[in-house]
N, C-alpha and C positions, 0 to 999 in steps of 0.2 A: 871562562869555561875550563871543567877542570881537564885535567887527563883522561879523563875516565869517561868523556863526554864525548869523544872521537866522534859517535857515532851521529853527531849535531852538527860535527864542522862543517864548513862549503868548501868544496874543492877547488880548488887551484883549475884553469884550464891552461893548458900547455901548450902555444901555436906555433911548437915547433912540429905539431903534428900534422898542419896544415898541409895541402898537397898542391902543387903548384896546377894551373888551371891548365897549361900548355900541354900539361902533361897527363892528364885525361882523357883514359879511351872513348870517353863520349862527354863532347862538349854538354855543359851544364843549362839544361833549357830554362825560358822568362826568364832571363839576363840573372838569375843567381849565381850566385861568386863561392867560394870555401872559405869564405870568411862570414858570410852570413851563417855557414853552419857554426862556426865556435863559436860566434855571438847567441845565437840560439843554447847552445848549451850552456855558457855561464848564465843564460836565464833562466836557462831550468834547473840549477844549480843552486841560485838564486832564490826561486821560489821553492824549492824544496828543505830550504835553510831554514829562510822565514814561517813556513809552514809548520814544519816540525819544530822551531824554537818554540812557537806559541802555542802548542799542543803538549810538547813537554811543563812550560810552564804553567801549567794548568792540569796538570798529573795524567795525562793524556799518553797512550803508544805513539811513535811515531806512522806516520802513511804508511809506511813500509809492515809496519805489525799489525794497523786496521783493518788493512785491505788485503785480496784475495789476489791470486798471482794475476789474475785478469783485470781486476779492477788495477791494481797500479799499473802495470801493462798499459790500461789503456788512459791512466790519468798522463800517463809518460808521452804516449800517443796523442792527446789532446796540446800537450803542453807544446809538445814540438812540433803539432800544429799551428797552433798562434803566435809562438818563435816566429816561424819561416814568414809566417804571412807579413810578422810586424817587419823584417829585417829587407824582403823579400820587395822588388818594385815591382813586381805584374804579378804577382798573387794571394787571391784571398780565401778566407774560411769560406767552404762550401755549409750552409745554412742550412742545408736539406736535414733532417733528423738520419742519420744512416747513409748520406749521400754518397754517390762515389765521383770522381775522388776525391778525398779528404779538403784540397785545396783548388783552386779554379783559377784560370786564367781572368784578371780582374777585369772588368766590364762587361764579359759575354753573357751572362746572364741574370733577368730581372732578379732582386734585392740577394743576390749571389749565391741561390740556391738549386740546387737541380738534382732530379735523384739516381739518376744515371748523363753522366756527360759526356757528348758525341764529340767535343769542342775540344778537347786537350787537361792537363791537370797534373797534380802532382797526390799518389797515393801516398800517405803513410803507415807504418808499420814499427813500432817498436817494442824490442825482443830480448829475454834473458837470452833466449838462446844461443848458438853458433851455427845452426842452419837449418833447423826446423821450424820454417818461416810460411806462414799457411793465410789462406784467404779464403772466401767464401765461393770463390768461383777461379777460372783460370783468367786471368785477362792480361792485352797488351795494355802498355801505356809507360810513363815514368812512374817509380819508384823510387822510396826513400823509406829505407831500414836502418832503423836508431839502435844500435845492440847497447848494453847498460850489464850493470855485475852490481847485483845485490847479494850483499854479506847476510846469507843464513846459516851460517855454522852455528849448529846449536851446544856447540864445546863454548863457544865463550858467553858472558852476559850481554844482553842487549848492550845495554851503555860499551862495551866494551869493542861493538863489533865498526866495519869501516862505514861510513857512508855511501850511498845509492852513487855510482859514476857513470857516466857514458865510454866505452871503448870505442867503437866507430861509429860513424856517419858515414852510410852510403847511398847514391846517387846512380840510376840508371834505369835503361829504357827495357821493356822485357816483353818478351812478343807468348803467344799462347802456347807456344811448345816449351818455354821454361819452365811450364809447371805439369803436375800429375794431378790427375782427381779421380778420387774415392768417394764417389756416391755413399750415400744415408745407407744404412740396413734396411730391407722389409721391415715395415712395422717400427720403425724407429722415427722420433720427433724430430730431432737434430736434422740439418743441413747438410748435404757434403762438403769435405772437405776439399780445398786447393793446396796444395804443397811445393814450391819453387824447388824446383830439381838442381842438380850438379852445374848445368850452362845458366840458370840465372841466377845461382850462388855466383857462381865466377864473373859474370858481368857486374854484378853490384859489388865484391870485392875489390876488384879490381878498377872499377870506377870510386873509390872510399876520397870522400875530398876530406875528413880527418880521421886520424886515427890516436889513441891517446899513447903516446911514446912506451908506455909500460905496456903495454899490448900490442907493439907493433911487429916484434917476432913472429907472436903465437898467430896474428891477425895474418902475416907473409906465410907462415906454415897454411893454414887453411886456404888463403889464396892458392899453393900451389895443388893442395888436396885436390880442389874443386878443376881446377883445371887439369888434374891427371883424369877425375872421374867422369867430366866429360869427353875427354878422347878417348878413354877406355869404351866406350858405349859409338865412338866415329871413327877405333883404330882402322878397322879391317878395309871401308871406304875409302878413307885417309892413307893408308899404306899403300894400296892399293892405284892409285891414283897417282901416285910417285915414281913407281916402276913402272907406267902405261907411260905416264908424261916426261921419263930418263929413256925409256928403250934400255936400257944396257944394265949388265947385273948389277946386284947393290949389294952391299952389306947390310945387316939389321944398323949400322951406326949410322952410315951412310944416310940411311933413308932417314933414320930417326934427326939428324943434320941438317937432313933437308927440312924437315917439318918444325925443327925447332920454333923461328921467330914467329909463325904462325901459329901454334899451339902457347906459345908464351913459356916454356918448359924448356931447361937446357937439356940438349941430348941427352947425358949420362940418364935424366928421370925418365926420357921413353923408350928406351932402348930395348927392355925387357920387353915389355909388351909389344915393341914392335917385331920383336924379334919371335915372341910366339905367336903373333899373325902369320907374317911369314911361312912359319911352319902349316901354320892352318892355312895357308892361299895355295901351297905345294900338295898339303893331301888332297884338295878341294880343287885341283887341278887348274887353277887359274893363277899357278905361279908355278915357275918349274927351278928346281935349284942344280945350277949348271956347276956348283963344286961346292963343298964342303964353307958354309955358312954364305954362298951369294946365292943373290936368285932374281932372276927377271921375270915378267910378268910374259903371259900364255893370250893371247886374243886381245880384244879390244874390249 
């Protein structure tokens, strides 16, 4: 292969990205491991090699030029379906045409199809995106979001450009307030939309069993996004509930201190915001500031 042909090669998978299970906000349900994840992606890795070798050889665009952002989306989504299921001891492809979810708890149901499952499951989801992660309705259950970085700069030539990666694999449970929904327009064909909000970005980040080392800064940036943006939306409860549960004035650091391990944020990132709750529980009279930056809480 020459130089020129980069955009053929199979990538390397790195398990130094792998995440120790111990250390997983939410144990990993039907005994899957984080090592069945990077065996799932050097098989998609794998077939995306061979795939696109034998399409090139035969004067063909590669997958990635055929197909429409939804269609590889979801041949990516299929792939790391039959990954999981081959790697995976208690789960198999859901058979249903549309079924949810994607994978099933093995034996529950006849010839392993079902088109809504009452019984448990693993949805999947894979995404160029970084958190504009959407489904057809809002639903609890587990969750698996593959994120992937496909090279479309149209400054270089095809041949020139990198190969299809996976950035992270993530793993978690997500209950129906994770998500927001955007009903259809009047008069519109389409569906509503579901869109996984700020707290179930952070649960699935922060549950990621790999992540691929070149991405794992930009991947801890975003982790921490999400986790600012959901206390931003639970500060004033949150704050609040600190100076009822101290009795005694606090500082905005103080409190932010105290809330640290549970928000997952070192104080220094909530400080600010907590510090203009504050302000707003003192006009809103259910915080009174007994000297220049303390303040204790008013009632119960």
């Amino acid at each position: 292969m020459s130089a020129t042909d980069r955009y053929l090669r199979q990538p390397a998978v790195d398990p130094s990205g792998l995440q120790d299970p111990d250390s997983l906000a939410y144990p990993l349900p039907y005994n899957l491991r984080p090592k069945d994840a990077i065996r799932m992606v050097e098989d998609l890795y794998e077939l995306l090699h061979d795939l696109n070798s034998q399409l090139d050889s035969k004067g063909y665009d590669r997958l990635e030029e055929l197909l429409d952002a939804a269609g590889f989306s979801g041949l990516i989504s299929r792939a790391v379906c039959d990954g999981l299921a081959k790697f995976s001891r208690e789960l198999v492809t859901n058979r249903y045409p549309g079924g949810y979810p994607d994978l099933l708890p093995k034996g529950v149901y006849p010839r392993d199809k079902v088109q809504r499952s009452e019984k448990g499951g693993l949805e999947v989801k894979a995404s160029r995106q970084e958190s504009s992660w959407q489904s057809h309705s809002p639903r609890g259950g587990w969750f698996c979001v593959v994120q992937f970085a496909i090279d479309r700069d149209e400054d270089k030539a095809i041949r020139d450009r990198e190969p299809t990666t996976v950035q992270a694999v993530m793993i978690a449970p997500l209950v129906e307030e994770d998500w927001s929904w955007q009903p259809a327009g009047e008069g519109k064909k389409r569906t509503g939309t579901a869109s996984i909000v700020p707290s179930g970005r952070s649960r699935l980040r922060s549950n990621a069993v790999w992540v691929d080392p070149i991405y794992a800064d930009r991947h801890q940036e975003r982790v921490f996004a999400e986790r600012k943006l959901t206390f931003s939306k639970e500060a004033t409860d949150r704050v609040l509930a600190v100076l009822r549960g101290v009795g005694a004035p606090m500082t905005a650091m103080a409190v932010a201190e105290a809330l640290s391990d549970s928000v997952g944020l070192p104080p220094e990132a909530l400080k600010s915001k907590v510090g203009s709750v504050l302000t707003g529980l003192a006009k809103s009279r259910h915080a009174i500031r007994t000297r220049p930056g303390t303040y204790t809480s008013l009632g119960s």
